[in-house]
Predicted model as a PDB file, atoms N, CA, C, CB and O in Angstrom, pLDDT in the B-factor column:
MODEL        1                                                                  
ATOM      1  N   UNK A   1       0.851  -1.173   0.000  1.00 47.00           N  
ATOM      2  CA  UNK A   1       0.000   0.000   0.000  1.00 47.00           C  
ATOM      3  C   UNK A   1       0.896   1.236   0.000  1.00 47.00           C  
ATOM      4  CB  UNK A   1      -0.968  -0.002   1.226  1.00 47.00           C  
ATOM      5  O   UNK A   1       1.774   1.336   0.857  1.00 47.00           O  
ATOM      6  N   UNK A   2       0.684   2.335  -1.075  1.00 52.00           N  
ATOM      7  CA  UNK A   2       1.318   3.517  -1.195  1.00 52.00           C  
ATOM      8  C   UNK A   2       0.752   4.587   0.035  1.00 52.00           C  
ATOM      9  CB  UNK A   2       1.063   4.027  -2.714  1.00 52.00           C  
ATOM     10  O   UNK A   2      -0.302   4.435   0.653  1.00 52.00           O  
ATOM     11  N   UNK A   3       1.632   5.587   0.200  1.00 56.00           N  
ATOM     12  CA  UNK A   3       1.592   6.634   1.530  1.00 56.00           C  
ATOM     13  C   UNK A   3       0.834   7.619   0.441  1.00 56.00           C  
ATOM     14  CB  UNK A   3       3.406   7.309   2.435  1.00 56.00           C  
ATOM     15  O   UNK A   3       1.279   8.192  -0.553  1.00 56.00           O  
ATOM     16  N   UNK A   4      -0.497   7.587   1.026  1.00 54.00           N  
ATOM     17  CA  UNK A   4      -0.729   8.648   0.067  1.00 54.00           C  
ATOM     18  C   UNK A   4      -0.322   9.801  -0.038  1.00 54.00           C  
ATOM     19  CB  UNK A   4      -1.660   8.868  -0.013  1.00 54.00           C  
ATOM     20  O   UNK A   4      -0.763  10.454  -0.984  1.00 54.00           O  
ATOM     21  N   UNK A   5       0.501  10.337   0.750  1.00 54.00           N  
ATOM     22  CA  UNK A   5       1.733  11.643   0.292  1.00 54.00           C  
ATOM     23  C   UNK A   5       2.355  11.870  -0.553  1.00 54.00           C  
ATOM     24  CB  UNK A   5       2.680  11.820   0.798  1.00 54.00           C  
ATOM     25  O   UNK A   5       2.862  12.884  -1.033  1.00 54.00           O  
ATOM     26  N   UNK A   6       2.308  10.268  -0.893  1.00 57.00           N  
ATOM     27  CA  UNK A   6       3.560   9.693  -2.026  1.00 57.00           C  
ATOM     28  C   UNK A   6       3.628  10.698  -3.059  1.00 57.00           C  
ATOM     29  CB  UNK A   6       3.224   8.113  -2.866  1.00 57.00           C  
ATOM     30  O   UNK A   6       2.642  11.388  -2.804  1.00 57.00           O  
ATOM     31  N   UNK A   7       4.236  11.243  -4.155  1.00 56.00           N  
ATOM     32  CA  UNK A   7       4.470  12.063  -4.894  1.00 56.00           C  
ATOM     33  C   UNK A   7       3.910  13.292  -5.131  1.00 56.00           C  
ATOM     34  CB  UNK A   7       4.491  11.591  -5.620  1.00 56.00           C  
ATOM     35  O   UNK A   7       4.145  13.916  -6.166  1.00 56.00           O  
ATOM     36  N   UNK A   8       3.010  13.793  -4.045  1.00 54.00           N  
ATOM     37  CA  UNK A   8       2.598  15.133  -3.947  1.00 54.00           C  
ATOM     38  C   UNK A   8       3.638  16.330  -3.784  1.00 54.00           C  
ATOM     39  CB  UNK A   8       1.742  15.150  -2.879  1.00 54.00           C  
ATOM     40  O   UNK A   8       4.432  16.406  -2.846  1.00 54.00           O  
ATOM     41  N   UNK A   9       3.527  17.266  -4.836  1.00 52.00           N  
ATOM     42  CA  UNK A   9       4.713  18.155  -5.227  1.00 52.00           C  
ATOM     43  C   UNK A   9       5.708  17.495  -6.043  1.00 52.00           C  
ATOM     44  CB  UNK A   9       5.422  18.680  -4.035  1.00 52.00           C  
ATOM     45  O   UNK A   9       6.649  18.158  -6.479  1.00 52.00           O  
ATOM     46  N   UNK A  10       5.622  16.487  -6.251  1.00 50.00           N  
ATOM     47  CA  UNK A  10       6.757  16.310  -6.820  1.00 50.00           C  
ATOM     48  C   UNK A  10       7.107  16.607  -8.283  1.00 50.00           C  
ATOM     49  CB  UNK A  10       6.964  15.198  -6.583  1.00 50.00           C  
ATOM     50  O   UNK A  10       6.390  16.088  -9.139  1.00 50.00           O  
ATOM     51  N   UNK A  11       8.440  17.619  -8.781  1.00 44.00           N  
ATOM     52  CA  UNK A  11       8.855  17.638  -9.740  1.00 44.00           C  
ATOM     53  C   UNK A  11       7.819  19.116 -10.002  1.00 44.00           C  
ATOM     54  CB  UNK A  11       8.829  16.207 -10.513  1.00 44.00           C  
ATOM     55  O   UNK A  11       7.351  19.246 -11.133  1.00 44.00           O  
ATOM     56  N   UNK A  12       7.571  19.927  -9.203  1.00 43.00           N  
ATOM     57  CA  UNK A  12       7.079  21.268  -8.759  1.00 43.00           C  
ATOM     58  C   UNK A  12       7.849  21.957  -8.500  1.00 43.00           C  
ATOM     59  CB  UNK A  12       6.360  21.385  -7.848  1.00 43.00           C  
ATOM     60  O   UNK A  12       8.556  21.639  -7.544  1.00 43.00           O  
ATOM     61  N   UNK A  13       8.140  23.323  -9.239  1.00 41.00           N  
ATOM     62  CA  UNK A  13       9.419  23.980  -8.667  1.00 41.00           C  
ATOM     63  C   UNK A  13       8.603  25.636  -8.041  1.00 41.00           C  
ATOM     64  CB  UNK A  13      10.898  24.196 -10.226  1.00 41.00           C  
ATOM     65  O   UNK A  13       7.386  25.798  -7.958  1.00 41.00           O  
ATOM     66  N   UNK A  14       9.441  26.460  -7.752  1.00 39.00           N  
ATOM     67  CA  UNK A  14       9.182  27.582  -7.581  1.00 39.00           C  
ATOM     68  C   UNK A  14       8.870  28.066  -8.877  1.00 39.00           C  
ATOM     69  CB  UNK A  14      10.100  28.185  -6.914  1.00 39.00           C  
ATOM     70  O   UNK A  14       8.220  29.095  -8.693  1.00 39.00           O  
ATOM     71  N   UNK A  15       8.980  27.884  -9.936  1.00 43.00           N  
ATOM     72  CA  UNK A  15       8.942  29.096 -11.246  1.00 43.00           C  
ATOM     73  C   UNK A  15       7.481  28.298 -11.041  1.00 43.00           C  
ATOM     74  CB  UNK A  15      10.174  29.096 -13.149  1.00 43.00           C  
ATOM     75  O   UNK A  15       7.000  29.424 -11.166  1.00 43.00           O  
ATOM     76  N   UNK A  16       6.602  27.642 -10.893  1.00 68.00           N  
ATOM     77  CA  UNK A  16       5.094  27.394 -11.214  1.00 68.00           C  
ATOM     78  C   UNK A  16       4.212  28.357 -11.168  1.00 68.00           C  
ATOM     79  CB  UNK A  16       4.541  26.527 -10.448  1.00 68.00           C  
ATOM     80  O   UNK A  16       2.991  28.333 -11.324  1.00 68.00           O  
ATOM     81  N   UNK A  17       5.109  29.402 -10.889  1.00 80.00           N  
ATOM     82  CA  UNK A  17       3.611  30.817 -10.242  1.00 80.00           C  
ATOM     83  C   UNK A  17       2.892  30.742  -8.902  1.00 80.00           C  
ATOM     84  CB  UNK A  17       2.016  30.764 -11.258  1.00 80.00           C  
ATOM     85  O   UNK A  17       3.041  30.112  -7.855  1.00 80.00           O  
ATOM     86  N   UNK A  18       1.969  31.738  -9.427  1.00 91.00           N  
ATOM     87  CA  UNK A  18       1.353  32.201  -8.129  1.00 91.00           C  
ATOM     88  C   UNK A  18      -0.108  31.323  -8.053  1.00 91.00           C  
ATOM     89  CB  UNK A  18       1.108  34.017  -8.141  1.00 91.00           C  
ATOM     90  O   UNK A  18      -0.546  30.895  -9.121  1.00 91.00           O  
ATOM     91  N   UNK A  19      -0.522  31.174  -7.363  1.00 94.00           N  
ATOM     92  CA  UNK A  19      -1.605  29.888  -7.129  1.00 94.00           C  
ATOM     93  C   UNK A  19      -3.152  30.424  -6.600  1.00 94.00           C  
ATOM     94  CB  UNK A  19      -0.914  28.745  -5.783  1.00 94.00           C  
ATOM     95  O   UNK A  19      -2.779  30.973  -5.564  1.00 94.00           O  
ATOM     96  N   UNK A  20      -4.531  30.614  -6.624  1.00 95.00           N  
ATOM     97  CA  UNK A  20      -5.298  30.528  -5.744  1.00 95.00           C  
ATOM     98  C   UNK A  20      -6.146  29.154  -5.373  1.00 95.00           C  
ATOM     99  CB  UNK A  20      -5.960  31.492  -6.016  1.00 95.00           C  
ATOM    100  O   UNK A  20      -6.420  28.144  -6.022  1.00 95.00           O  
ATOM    101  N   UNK A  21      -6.388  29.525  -4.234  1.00 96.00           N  
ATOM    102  CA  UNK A  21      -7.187  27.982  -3.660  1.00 96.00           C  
ATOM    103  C   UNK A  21      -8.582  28.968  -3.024  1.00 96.00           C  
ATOM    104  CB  UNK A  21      -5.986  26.743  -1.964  1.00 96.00           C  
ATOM    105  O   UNK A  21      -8.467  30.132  -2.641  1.00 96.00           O  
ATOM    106  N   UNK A  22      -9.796  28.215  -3.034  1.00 96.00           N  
ATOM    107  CA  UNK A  22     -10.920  28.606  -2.516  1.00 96.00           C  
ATOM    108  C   UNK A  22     -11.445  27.719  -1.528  1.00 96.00           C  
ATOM    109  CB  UNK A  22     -11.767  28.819  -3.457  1.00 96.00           C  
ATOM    110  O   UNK A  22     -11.635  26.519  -1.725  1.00 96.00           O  
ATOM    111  N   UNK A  23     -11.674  28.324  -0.468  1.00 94.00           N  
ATOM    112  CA  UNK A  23     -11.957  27.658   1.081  1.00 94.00           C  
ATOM    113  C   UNK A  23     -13.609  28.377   1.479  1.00 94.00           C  
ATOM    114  CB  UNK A  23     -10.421  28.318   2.506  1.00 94.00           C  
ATOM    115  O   UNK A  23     -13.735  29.487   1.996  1.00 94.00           O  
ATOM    116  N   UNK A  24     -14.570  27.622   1.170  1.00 92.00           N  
ATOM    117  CA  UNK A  24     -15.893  27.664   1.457  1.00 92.00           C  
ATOM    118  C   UNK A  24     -15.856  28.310  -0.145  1.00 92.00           C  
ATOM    119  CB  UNK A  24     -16.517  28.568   2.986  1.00 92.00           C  
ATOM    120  O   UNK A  24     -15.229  27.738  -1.037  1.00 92.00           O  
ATOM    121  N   UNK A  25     -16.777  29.844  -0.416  1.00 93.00           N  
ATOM    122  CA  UNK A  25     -16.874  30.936  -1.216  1.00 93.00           C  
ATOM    123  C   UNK A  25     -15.410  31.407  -1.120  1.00 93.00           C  
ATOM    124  CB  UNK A  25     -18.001  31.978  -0.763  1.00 93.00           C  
ATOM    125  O   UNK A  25     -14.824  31.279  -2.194  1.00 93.00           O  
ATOM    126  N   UNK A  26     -14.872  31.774  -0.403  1.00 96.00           N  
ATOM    127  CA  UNK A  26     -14.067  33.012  -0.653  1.00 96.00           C  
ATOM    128  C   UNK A  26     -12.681  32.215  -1.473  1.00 96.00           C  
ATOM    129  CB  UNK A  26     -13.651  33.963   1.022  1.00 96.00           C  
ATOM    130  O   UNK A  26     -12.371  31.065  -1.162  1.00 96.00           O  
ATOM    131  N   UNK A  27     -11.967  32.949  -2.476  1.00 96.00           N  
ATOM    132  CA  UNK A  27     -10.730  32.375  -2.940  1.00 96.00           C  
ATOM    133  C   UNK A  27      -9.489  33.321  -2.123  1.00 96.00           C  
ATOM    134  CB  UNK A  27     -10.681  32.463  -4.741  1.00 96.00           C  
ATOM    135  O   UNK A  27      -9.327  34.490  -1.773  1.00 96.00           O  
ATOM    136  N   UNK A  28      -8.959  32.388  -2.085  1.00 96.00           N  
ATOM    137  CA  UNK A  28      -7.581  33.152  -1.352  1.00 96.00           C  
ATOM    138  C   UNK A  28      -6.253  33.491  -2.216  1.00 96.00           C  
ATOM    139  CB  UNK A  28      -6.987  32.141  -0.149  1.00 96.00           C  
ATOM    140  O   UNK A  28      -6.252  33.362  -3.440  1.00 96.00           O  
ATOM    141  N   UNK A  29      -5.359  33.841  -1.640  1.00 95.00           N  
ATOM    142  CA  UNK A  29      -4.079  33.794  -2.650  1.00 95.00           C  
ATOM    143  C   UNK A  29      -3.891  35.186  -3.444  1.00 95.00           C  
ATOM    144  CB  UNK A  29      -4.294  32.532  -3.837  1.00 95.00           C  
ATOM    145  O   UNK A  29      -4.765  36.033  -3.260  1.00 95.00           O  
ATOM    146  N   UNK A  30      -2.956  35.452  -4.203  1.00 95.00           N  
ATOM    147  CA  UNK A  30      -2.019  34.020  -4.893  1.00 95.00           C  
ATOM    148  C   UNK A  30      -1.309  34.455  -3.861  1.00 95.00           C  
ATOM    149  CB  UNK A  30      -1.184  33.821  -6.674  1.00 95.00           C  
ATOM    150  O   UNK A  30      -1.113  35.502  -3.245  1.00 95.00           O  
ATOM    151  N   UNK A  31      -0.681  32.314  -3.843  1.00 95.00           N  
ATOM    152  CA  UNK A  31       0.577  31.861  -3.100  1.00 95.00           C  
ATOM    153  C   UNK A  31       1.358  31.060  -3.888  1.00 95.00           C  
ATOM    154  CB  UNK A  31       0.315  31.122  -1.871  1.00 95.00           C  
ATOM    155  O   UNK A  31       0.755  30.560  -4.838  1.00 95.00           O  
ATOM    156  N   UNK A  32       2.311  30.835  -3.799  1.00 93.00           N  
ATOM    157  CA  UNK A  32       3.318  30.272  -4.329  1.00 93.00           C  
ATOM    158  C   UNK A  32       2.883  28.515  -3.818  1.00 93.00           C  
ATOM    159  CB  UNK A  32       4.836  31.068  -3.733  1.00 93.00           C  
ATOM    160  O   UNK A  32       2.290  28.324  -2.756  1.00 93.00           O  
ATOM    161  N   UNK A  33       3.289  27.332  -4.762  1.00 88.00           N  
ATOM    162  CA  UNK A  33       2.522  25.886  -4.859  1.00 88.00           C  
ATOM    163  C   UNK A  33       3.123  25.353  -3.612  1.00 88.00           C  
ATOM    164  CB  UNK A  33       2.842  24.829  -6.335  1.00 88.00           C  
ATOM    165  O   UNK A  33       2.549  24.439  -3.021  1.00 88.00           O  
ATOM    166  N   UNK A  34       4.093  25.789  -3.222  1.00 89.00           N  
ATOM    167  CA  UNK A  34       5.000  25.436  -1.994  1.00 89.00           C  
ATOM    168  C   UNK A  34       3.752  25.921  -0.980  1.00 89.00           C  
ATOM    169  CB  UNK A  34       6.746  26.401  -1.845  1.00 89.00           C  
ATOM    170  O   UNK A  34       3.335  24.961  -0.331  1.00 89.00           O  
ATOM    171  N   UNK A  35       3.214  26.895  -0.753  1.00 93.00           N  
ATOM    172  CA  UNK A  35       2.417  26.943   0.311  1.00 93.00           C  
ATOM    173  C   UNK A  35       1.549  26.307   0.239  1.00 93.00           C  
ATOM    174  CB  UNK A  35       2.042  27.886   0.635  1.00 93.00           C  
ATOM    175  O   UNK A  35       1.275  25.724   1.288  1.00 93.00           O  
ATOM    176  N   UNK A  36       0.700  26.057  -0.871  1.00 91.00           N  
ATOM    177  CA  UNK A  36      -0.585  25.689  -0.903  1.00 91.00           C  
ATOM    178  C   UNK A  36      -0.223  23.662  -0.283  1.00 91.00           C  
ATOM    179  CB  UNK A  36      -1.339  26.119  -2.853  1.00 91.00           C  
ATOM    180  O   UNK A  36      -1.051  22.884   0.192  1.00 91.00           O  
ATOM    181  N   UNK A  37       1.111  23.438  -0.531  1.00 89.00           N  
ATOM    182  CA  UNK A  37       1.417  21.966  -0.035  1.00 89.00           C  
ATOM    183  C   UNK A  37       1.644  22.020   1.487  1.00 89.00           C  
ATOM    184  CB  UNK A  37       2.788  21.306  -0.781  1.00 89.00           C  
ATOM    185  O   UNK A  37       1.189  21.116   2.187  1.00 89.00           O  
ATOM    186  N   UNK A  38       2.222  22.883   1.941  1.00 94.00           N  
ATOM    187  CA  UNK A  38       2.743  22.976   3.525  1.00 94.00           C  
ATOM    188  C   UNK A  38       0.831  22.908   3.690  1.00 94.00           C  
ATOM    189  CB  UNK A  38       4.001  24.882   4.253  1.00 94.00           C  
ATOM    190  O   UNK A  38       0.333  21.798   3.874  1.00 94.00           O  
ATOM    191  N   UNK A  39      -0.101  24.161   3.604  1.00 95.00           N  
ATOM    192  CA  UNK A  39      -1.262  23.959   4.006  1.00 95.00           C  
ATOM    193  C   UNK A  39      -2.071  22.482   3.878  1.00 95.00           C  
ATOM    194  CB  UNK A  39      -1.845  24.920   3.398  1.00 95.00           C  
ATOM    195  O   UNK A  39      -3.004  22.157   4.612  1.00 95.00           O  
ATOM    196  N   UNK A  40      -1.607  21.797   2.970  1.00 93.00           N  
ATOM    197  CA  UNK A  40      -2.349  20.687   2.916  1.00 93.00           C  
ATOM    198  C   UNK A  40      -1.688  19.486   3.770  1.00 93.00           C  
ATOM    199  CB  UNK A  40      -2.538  20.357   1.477  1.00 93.00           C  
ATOM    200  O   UNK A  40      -2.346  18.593   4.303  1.00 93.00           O  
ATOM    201  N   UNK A  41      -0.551  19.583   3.807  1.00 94.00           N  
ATOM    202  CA  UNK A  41       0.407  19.051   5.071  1.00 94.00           C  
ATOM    203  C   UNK A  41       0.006  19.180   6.316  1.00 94.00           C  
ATOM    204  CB  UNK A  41       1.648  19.669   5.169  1.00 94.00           C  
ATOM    205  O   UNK A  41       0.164  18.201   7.046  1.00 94.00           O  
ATOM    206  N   UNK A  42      -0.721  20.626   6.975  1.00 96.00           N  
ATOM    207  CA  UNK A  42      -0.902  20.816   8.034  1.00 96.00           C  
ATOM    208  C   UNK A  42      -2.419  20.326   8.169  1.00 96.00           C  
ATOM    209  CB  UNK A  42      -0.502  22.110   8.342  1.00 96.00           C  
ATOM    210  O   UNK A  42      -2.882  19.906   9.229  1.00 96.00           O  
ATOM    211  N   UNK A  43      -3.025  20.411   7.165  1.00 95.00           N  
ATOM    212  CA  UNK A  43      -4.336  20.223   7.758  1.00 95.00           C  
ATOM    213  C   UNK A  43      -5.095  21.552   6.846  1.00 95.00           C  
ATOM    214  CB  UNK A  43      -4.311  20.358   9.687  1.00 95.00           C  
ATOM    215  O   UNK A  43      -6.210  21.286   6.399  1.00 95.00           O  
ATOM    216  N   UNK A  44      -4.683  22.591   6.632  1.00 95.00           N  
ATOM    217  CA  UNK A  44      -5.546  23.599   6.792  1.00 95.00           C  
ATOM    218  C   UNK A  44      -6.454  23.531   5.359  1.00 95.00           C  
ATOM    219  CB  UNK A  44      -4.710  25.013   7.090  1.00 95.00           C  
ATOM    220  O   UNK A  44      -7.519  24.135   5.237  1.00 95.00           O  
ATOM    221  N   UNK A  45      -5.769  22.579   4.154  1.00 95.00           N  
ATOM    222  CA  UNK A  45      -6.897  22.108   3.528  1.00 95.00           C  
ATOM    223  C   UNK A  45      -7.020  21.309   2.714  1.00 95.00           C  
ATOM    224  CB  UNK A  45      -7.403  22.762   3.122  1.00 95.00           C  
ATOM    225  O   UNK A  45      -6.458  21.739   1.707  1.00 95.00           O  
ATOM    226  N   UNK A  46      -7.446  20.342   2.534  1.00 94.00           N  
ATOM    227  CA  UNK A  46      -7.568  18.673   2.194  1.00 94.00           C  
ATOM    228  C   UNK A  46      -7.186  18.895   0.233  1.00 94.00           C  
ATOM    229  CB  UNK A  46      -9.796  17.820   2.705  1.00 94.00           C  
ATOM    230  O   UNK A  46      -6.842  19.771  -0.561  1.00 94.00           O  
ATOM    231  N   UNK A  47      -7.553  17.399   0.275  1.00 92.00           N  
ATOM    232  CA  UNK A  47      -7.102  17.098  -1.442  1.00 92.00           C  
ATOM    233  C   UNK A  47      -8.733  16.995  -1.777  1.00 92.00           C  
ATOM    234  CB  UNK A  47      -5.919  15.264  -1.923  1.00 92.00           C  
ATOM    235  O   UNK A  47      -9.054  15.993  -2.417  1.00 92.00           O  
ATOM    236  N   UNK A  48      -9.798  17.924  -1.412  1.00 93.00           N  
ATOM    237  CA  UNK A  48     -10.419  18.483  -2.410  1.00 93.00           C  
ATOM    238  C   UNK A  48     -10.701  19.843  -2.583  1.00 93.00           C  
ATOM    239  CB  UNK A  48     -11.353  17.964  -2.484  1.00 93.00           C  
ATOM    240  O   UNK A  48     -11.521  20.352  -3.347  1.00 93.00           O  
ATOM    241  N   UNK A  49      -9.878  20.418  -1.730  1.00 95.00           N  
ATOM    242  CA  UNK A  49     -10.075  22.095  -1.944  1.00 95.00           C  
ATOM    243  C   UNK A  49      -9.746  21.997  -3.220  1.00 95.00           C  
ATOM    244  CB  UNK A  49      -9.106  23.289  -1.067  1.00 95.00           C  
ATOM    245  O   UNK A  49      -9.195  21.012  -3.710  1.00 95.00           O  
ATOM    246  N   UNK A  50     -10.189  23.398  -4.052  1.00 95.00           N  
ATOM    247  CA  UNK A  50      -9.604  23.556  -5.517  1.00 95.00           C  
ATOM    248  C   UNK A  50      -8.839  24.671  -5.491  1.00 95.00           C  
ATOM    249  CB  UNK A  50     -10.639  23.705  -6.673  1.00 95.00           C  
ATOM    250  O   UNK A  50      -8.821  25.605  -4.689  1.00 95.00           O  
ATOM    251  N   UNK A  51      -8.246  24.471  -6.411  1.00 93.00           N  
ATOM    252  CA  UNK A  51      -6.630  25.323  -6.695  1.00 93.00           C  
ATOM    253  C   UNK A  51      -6.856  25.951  -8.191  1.00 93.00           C  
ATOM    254  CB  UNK A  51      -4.953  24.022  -6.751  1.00 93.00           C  
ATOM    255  O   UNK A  51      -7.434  25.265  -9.034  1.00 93.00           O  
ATOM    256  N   UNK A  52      -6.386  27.274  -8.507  1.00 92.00           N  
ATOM    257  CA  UNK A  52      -5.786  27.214  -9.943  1.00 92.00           C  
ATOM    258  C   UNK A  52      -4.735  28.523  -9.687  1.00 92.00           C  
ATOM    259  CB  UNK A  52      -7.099  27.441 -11.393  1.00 92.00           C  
ATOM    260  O   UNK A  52      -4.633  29.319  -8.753  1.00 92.00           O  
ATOM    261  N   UNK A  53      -3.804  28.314 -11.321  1.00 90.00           N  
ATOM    262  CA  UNK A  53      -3.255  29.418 -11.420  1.00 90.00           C  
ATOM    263  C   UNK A  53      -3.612  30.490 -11.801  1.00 90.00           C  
ATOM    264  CB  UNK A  53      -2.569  29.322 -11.843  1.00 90.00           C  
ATOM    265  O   UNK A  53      -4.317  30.413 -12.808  1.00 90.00           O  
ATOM    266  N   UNK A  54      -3.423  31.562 -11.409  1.00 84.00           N  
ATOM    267  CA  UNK A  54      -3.952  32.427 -12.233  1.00 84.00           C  
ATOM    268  C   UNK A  54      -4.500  33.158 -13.179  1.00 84.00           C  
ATOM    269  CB  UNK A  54      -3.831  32.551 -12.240  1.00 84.00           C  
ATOM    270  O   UNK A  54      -3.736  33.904 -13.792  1.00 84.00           O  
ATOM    271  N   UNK A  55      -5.567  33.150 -13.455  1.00 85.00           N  
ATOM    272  CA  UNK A  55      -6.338  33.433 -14.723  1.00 85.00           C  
ATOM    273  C   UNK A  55      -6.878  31.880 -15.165  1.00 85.00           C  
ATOM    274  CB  UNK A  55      -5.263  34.232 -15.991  1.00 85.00           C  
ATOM    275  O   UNK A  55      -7.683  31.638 -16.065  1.00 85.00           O  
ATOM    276  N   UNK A  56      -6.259  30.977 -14.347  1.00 87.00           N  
ATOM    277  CA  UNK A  56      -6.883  29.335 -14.856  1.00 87.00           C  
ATOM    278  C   UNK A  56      -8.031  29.114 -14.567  1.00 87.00           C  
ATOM    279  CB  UNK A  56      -6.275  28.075 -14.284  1.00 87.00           C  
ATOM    280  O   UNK A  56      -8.926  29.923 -14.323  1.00 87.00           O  
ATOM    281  N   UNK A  57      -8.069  27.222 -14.593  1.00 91.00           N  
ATOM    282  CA  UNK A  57      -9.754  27.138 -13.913  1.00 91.00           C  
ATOM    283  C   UNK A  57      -9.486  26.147 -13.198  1.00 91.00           C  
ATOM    284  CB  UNK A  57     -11.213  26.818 -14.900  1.00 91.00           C  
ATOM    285  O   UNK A  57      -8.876  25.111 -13.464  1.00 91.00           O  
ATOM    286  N   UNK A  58     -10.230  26.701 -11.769  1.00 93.00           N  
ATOM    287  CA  UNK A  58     -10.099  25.416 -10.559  1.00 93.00           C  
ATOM    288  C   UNK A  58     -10.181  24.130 -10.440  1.00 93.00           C  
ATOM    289  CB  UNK A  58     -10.799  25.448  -9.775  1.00 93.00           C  
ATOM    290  O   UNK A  58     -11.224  23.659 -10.893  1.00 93.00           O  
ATOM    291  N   UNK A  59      -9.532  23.484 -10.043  1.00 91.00           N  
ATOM    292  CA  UNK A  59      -9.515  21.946 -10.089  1.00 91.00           C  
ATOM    293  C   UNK A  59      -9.198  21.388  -8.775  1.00 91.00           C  
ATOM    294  CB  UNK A  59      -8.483  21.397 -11.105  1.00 91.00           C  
ATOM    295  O   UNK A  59      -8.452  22.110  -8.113  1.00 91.00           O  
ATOM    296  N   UNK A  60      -9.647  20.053  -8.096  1.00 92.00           N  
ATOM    297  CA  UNK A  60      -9.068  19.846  -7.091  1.00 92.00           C  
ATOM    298  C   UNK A  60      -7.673  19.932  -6.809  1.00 92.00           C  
ATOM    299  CB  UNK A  60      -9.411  18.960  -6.870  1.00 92.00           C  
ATOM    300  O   UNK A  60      -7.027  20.116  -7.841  1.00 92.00           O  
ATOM    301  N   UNK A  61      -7.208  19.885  -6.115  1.00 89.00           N  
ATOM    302  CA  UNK A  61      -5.499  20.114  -5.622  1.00 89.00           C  
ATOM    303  C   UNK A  61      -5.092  18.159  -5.736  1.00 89.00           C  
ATOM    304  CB  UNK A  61      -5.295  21.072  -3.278  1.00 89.00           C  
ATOM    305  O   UNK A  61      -4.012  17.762  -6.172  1.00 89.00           O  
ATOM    306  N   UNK A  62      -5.799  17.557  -5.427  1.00 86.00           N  
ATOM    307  CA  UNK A  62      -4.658  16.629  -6.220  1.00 86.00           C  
ATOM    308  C   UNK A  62      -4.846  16.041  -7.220  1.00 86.00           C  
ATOM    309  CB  UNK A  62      -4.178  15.667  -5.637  1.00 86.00           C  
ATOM    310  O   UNK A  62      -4.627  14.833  -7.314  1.00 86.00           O  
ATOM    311  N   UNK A  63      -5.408  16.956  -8.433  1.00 86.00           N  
ATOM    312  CA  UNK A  63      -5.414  16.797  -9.723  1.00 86.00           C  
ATOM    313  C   UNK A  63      -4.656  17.902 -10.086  1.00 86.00           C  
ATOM    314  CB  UNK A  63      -6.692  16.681 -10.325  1.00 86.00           C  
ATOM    315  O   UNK A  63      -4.729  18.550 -11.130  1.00 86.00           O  
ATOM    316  N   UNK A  64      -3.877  18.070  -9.077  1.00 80.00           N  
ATOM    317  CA  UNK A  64      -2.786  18.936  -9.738  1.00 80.00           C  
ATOM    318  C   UNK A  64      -1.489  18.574  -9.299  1.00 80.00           C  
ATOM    319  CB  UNK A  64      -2.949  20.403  -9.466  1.00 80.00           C  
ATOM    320  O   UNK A  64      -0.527  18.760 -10.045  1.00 80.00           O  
ATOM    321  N   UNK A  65      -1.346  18.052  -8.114  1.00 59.00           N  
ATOM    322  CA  UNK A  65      -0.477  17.526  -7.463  1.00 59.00           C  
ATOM    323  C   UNK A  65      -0.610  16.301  -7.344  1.00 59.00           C  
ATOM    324  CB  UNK A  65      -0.340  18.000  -6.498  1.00 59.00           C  
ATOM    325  O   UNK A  65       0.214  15.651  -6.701  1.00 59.00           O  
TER     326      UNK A  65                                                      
ENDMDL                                                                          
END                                                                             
């Protein structure tokens, strides 16, 4: 059985841009993909919050990671 951590971020660098994620209604951000992983590390928000880059279109976070 795989850790489901297993390859989240991986092969993600800093040049990816700036990121928003939306928590209830409100969208937050932009943050850099490095944060939006520490937050999902801590708890503060799961692998179905949605994420996009800027000017993109939201998708869950680990259909991106």
């Amino acid at each position: 059985m795989s850790d489901i951590w297993s390859g989240i971020g991986v092969g993600i660098s800093a040049s990816e841009g700036e990121w928003l994620y939306r928590v209830g209604s409100e969208v937050r951000g932009p943050v850099p993909f490095r944060t939006l992983l520490d937050k999902l590390m801590r708890g503060d928000v799961d692998i179905a919050t949605v994420v996009a880059r800027e000017g993109g279109d939201f998708h869950p976070i680990v259909r991106v990671a």
